[in-house]
BAKE-154608 format. One record per atom (N, C-alpha, C, CB): residue number from 1; residue in one letter; atom name; x, y, z. Coordinates in nm, 3 decimals. Each point is the difference from the previous one (the first is absolute). Glycine has a CB too. Example, Ala and Ser with C-alpha at 12.3 -4.5 7.8 and 13.67 -1.06 7.14 Angstrom:
<atoms>
ATOM:1:A:N:1.319:-0.569:0.780
ATOM:1:A:CA:-0.089:0.119:0.000
ATOM:1:A:C:0.090:0.120:0.000
ATOM:1:A:CB:-0.189:-0.117:0.125
ATOM:2:S:N:0.154:0.222:-0.197
ATOM:2:S:CA:0.082:0.119:0.006
ATOM:2:S:C:-0.077:0.109:0.073
ATOM:2:S:CB:0.118:-0.063:-0.215
</atoms>
This chain:
<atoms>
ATOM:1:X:N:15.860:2.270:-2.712
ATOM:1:X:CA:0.054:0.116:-0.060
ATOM:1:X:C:0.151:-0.002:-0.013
ATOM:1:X:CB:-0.192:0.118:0.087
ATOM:2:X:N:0.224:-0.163:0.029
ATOM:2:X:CA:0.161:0.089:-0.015
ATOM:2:X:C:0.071:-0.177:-0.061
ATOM:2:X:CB:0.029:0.272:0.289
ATOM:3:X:N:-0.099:-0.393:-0.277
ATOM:3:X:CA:0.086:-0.088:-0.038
ATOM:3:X:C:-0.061:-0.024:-0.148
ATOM:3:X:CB:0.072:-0.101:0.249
ATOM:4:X:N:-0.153:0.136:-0.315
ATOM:4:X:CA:0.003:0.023:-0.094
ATOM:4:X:C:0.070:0.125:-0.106
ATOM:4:X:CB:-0.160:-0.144:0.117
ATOM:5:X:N:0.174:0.199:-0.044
ATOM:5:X:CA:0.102:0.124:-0.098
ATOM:5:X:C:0.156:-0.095:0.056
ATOM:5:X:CB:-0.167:0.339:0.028
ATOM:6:X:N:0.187:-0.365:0.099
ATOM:6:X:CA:0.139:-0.063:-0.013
ATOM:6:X:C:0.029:-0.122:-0.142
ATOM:6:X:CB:-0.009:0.039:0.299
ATOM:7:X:N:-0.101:-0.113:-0.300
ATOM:7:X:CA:0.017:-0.080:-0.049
ATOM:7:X:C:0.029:0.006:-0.171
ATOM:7:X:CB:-0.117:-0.063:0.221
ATOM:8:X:N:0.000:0.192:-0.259
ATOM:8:X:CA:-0.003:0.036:-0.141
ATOM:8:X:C:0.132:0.031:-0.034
ATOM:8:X:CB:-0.223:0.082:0.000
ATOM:9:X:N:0.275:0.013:0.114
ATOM:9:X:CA:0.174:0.089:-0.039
ATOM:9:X:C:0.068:-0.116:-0.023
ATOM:9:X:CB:0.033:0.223:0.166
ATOM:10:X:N:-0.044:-0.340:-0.059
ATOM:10:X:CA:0.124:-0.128:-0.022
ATOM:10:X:C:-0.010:-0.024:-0.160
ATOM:10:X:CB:-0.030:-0.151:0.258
ATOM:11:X:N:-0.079:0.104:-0.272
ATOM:11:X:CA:-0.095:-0.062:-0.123
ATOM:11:X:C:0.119:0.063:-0.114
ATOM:11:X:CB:-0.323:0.015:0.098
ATOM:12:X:N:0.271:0.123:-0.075
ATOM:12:X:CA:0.020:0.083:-0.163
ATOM:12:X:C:0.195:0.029:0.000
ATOM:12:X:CB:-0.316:0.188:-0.001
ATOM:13:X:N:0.372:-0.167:0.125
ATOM:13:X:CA:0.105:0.020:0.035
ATOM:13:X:C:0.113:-0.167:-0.058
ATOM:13:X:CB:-0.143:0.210:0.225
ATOM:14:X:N:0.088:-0.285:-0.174
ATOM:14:X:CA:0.019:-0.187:-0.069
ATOM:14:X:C:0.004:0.007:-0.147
ATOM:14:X:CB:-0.160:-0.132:0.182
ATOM:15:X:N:0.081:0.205:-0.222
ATOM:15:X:CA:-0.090:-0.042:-0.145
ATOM:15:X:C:0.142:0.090:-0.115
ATOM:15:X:CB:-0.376:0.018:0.108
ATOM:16:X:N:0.389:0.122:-0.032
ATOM:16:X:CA:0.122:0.079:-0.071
ATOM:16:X:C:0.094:-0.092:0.008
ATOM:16:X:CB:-0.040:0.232:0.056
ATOM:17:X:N:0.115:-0.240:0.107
ATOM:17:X:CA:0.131:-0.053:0.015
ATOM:17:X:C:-0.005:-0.143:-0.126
ATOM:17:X:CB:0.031:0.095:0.314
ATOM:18:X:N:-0.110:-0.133:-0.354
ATOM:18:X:CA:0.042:-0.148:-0.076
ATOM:18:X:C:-0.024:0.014:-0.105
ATOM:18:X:CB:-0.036:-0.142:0.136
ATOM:19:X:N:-0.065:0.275:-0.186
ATOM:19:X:CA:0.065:-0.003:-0.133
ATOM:19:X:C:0.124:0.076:-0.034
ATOM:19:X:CB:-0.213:-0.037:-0.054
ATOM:20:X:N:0.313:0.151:0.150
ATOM:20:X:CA:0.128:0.047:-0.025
ATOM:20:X:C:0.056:-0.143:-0.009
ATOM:20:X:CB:0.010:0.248:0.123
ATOM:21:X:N:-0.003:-0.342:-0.041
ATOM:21:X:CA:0.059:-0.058:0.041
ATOM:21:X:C:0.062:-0.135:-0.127
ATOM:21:X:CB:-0.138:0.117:0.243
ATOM:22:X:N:-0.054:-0.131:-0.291
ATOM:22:X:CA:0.019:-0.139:-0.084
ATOM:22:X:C:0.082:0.078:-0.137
ATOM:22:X:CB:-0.265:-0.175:0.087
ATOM:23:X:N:0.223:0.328:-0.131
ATOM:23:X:CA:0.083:0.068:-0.063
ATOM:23:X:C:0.118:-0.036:-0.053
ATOM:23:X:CB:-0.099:0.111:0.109
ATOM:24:X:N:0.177:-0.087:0.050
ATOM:24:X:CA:0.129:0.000:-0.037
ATOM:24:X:C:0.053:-0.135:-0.051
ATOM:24:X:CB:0.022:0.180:0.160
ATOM:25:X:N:-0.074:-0.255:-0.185
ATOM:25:X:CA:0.062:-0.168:-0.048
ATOM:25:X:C:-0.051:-0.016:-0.175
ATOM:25:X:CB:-0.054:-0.149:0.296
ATOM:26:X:N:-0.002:0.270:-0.310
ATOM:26:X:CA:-0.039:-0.001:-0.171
ATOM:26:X:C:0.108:0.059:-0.059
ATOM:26:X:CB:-0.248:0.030:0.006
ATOM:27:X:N:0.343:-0.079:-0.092
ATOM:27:X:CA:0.126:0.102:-0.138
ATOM:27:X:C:-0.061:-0.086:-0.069
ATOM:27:X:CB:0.278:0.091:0.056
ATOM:28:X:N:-0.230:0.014:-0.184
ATOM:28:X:CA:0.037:0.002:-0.149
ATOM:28:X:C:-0.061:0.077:-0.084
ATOM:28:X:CB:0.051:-0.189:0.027
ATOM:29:X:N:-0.079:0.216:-0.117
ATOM:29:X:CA:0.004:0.123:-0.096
ATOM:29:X:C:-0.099:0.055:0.021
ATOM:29:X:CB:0.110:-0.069:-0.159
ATOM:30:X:N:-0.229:0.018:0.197
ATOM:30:X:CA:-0.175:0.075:0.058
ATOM:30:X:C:0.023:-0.028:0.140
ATOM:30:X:CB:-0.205:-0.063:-0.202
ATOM:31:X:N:0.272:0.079:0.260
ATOM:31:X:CA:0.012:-0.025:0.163
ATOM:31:X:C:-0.092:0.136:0.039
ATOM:31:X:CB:0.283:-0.134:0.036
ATOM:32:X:N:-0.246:0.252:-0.032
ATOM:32:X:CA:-0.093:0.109:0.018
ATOM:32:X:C:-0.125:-0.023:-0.024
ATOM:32:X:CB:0.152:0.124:-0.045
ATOM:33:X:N:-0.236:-0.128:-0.049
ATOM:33:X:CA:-0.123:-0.053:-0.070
ATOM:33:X:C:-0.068:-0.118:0.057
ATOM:33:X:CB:0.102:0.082:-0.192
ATOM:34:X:N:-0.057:-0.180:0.250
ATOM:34:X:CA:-0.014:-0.133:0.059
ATOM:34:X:C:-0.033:0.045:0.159
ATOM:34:X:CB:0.180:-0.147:-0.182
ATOM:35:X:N:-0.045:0.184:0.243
ATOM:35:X:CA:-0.004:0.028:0.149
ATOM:35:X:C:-0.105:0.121:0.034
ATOM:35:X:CB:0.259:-0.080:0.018
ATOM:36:X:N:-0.268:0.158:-0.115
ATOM:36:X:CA:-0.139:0.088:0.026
ATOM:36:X:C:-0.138:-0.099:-0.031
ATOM:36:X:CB:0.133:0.248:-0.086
ATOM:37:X:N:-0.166:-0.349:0.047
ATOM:37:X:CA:-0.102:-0.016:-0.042
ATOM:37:X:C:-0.015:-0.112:0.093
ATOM:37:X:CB:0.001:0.104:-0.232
ATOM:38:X:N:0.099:-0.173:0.268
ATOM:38:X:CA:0.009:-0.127:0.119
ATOM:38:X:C:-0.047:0.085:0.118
ATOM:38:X:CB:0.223:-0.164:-0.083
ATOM:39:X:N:-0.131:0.231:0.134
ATOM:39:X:CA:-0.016:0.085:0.105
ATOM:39:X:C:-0.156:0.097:-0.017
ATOM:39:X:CB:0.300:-0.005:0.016
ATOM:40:X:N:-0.363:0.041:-0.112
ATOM:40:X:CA:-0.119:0.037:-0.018
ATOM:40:X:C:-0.064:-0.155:0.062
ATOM:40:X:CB:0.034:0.211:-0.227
ATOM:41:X:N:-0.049:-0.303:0.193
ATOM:41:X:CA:-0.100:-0.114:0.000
ATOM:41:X:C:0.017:-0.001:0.132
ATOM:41:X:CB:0.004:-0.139:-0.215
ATOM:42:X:N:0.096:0.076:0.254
ATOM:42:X:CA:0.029:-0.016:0.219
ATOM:42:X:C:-0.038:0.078:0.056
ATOM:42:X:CB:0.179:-0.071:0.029
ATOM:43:X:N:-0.185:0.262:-0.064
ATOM:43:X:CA:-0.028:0.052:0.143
ATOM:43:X:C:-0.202:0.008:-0.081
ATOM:43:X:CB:0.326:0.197:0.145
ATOM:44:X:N:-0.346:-0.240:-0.241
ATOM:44:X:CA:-0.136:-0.003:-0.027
ATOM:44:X:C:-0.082:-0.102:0.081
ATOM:44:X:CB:0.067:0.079:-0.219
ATOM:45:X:N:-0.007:-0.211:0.152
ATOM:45:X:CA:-0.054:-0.111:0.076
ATOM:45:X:C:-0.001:-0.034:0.156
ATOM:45:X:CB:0.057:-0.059:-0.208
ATOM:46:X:N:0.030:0.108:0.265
ATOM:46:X:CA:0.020:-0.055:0.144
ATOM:46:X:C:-0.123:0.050:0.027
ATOM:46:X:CB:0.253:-0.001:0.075
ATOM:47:X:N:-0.266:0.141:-0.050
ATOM:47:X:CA:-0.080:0.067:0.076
ATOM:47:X:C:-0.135:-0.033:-0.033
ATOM:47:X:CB:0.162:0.165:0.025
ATOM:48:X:N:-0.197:-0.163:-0.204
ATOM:48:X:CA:-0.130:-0.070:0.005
ATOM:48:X:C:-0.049:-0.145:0.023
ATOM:48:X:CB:0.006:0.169:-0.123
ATOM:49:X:N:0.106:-0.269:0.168
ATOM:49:X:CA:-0.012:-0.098:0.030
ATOM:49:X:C:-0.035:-0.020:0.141
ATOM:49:X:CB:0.125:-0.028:-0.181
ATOM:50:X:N:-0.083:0.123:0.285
ATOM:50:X:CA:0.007:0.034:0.128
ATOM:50:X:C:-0.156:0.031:0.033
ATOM:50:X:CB:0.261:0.090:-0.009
ATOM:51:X:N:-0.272:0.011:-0.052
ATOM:51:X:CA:-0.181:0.074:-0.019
ATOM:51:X:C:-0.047:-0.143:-0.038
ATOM:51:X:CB:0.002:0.297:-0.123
ATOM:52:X:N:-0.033:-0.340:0.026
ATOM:52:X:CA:-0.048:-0.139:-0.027
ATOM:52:X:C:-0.054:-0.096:0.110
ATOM:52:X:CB:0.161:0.030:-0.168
ATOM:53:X:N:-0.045:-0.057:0.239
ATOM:53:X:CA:0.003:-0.066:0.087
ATOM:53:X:C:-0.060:0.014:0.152
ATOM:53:X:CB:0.160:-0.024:-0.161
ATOM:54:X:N:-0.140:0.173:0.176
ATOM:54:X:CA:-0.103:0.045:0.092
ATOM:54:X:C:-0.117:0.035:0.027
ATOM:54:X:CB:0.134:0.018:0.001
ATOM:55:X:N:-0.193:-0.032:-0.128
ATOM:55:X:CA:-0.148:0.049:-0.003
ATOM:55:X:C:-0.031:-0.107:-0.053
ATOM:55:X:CB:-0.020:0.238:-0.021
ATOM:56:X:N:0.052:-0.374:-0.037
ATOM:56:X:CA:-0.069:-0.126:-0.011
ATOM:56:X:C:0.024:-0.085:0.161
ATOM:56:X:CB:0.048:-0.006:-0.308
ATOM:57:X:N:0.076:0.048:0.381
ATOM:57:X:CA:-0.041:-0.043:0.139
ATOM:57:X:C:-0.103:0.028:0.050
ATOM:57:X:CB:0.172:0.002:0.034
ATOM:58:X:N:-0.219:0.180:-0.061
ATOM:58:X:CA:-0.111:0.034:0.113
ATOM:58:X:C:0.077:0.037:0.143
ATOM:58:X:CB:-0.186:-0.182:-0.118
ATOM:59:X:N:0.298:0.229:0.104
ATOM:59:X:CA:0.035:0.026:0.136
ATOM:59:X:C:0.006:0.145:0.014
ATOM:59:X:CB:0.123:-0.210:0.026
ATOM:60:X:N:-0.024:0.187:0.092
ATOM:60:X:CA:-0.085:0.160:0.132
ATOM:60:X:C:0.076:0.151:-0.116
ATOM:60:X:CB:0.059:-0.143:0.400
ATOM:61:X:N:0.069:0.063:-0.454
ATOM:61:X:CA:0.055:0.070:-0.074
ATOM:61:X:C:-0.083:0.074:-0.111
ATOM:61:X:CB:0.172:-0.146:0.071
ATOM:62:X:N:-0.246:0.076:-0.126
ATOM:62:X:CA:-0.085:0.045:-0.116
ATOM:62:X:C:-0.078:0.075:0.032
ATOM:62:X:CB:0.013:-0.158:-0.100
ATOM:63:X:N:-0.067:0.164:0.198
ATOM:63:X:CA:-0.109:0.110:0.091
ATOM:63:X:C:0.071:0.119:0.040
ATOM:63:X:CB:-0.135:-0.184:0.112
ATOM:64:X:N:0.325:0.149:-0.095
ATOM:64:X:CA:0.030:0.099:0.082
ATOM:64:X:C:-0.004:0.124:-0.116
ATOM:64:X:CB:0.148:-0.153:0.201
ATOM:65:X:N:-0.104:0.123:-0.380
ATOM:65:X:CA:0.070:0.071:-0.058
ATOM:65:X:C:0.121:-0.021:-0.048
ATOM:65:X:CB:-0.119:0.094:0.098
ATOM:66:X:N:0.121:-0.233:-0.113
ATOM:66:X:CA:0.123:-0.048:-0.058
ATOM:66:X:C:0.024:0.019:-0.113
ATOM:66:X:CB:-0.004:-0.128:0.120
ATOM:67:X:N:-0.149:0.117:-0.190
ATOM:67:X:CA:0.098:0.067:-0.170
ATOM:67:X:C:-0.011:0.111:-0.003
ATOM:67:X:CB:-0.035:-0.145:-0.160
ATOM:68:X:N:-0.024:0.258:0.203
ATOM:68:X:CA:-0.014:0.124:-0.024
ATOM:68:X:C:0.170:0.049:0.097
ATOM:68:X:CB:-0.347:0.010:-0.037
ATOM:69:X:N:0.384:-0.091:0.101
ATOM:69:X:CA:0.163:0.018:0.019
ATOM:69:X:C:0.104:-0.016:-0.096
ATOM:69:X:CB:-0.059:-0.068:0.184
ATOM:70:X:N:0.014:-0.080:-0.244
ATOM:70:X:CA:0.108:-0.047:-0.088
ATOM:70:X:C:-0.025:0.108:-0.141
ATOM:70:X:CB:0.005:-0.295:0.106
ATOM:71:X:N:-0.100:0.343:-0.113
ATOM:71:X:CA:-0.014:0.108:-0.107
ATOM:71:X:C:0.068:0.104:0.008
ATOM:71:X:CB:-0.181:-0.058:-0.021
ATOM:72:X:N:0.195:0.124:0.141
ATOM:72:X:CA:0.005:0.123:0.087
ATOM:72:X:C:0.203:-0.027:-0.039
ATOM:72:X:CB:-0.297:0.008:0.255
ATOM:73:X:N:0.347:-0.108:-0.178
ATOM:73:X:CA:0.116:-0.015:0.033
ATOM:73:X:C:0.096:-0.004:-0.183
ATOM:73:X:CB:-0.100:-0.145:0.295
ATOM:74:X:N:-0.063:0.047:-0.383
ATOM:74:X:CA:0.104:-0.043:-0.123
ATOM:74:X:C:-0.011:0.166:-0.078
ATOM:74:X:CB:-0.063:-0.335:-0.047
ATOM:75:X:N:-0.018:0.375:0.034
ATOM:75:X:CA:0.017:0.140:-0.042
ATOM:75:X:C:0.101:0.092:0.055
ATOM:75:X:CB:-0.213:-0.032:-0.036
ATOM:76:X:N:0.281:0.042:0.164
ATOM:76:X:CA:0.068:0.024:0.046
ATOM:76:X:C:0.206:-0.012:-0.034
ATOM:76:X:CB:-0.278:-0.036:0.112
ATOM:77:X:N:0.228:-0.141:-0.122
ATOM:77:X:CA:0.139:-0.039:-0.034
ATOM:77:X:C:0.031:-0.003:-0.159
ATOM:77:X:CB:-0.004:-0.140:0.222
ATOM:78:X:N:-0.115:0.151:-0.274
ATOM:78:X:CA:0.039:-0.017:-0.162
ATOM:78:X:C:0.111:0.089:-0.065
ATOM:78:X:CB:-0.239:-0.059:-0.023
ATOM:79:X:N:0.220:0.247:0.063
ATOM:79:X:CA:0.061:0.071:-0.079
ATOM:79:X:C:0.142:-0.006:0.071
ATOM:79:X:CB:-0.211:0.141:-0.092
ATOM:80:X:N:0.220:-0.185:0.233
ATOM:80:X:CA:0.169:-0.044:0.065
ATOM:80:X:C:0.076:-0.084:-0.085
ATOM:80:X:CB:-0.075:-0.009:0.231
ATOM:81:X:N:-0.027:-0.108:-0.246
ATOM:81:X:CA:0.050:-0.128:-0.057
ATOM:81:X:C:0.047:0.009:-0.174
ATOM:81:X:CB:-0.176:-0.120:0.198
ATOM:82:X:N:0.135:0.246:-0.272
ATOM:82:X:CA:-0.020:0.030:-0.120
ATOM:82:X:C:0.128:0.086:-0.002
ATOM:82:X:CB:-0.268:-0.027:-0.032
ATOM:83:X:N:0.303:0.087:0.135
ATOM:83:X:CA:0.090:0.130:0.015
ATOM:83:X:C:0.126:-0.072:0.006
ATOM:83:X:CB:-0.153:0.177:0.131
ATOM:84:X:N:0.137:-0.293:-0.032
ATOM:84:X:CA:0.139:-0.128:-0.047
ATOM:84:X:C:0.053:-0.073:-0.076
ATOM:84:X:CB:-0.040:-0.008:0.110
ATOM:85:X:N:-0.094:-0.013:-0.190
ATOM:85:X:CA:0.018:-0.089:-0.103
ATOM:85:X:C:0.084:0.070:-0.145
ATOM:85:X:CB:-0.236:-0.124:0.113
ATOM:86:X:N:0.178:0.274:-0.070
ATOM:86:X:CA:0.042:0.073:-0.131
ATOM:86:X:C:0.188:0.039:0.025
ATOM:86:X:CB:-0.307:0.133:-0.042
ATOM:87:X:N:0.303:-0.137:0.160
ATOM:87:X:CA:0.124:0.073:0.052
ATOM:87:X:C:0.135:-0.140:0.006
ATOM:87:X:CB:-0.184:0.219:0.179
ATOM:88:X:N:0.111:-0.335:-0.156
ATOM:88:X:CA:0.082:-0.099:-0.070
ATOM:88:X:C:0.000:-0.035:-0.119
ATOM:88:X:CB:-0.007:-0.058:0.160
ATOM:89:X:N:-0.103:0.050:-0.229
ATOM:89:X:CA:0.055:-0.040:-0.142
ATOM:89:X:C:0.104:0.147:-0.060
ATOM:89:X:CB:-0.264:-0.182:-0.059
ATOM:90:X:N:0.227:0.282:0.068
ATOM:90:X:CA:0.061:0.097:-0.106
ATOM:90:X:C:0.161:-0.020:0.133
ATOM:90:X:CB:-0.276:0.233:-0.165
ATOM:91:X:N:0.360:-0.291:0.026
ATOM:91:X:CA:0.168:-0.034:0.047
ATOM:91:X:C:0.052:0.195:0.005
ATOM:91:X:CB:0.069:-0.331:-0.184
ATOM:92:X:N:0.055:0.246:0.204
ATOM:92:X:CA:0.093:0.161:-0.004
ATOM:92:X:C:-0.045:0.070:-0.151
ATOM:92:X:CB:0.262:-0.100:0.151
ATOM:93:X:N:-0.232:0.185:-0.135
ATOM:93:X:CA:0.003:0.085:-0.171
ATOM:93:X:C:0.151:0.043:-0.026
ATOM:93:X:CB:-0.261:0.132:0.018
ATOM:94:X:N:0.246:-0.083:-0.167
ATOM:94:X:CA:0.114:0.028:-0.057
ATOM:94:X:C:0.015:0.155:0.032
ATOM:94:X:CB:-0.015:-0.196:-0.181
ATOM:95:X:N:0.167:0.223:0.203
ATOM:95:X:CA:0.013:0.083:0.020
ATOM:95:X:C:-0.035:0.136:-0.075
ATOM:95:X:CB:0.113:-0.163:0.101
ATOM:96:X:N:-0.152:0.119:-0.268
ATOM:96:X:CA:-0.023:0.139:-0.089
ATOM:96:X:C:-0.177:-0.026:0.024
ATOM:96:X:CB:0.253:0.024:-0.234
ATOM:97:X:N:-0.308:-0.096:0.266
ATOM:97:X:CA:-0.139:0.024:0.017
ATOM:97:X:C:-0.045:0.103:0.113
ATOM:97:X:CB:-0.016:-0.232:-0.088
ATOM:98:X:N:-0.101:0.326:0.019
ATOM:98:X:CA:-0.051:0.084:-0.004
ATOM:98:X:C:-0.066:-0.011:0.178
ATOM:98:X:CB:-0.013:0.011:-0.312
ATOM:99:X:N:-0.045:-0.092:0.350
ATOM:99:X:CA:-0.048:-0.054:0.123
ATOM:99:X:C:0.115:-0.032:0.126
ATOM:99:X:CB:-0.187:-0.098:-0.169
ATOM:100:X:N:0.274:0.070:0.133
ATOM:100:X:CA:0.127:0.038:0.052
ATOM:100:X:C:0.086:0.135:0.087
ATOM:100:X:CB:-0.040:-0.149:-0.185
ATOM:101:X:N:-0.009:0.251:0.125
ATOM:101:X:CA:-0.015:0.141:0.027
ATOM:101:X:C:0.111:0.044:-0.096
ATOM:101:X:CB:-0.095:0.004:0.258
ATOM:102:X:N:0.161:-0.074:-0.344
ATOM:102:X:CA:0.105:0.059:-0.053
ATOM:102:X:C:-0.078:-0.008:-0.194
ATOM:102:X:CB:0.249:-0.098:0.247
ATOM:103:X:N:-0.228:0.213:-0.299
ATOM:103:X:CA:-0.050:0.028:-0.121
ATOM:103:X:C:0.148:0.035:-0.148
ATOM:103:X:CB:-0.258:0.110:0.192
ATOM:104:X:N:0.284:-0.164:-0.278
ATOM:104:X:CA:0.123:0.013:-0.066
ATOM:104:X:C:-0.070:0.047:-0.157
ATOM:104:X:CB:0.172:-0.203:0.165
ATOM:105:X:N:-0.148:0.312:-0.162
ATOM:105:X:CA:-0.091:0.073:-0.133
ATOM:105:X:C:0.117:-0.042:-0.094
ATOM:105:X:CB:-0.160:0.248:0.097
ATOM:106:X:N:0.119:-0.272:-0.212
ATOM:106:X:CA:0.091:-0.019:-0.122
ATOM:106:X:C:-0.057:0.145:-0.108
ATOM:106:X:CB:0.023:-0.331:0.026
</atoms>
């Protein structure tokens, strides 16, 4: 039980940190578009690669609830990981934009 939920959190917790991570080494003009969709694939794949791997072992893990963790945990971290992603790509704004809090009626 409990080393299978440790393990799922590492799992899914690994799986975010590397796709912020591999992220940040993507520029140029679709860099936004790219690093969301890279970073989509990494924290996708790890974790179902992880599950994969534990239930074609057959181990104690797979009995304990290991994917119904790594489910539990990736549902969890997705809308964090989404809340960063959005909050880094959108740069500074201009100062006459509306989202800004400042409004300049003509």
């Amino acid at each position: 039980g409990v080393l299978a939920e440790f393990t799922a959190g590492i799992v899914v917790w690994c799986a975010s940190a590397m796709g912020m991570l591999f992220g940040e080494f993507i520029h140029g003009p679709n860099a936004a578009l790219t690093k969301l969709l890279f970073g989509m694939v990494i924290r996708m794949v790890v974790p179902l690669a992880a599950c994969l791997m534990v239930l074609l072992a057959q181990s104690r893990l797979a009995s304990a609830g290991f994917v119904f963790y790594v489910l539990l945990f990736y549902l969890t971290a997705l809308p964090i990981d989404t809340t960063l992603a959005v909050v880094r790509c959108s740069g500074p704004r201009p100062a006459g934009d509306w989202r800004a809090g400042k409004i300049e009626l003509s």
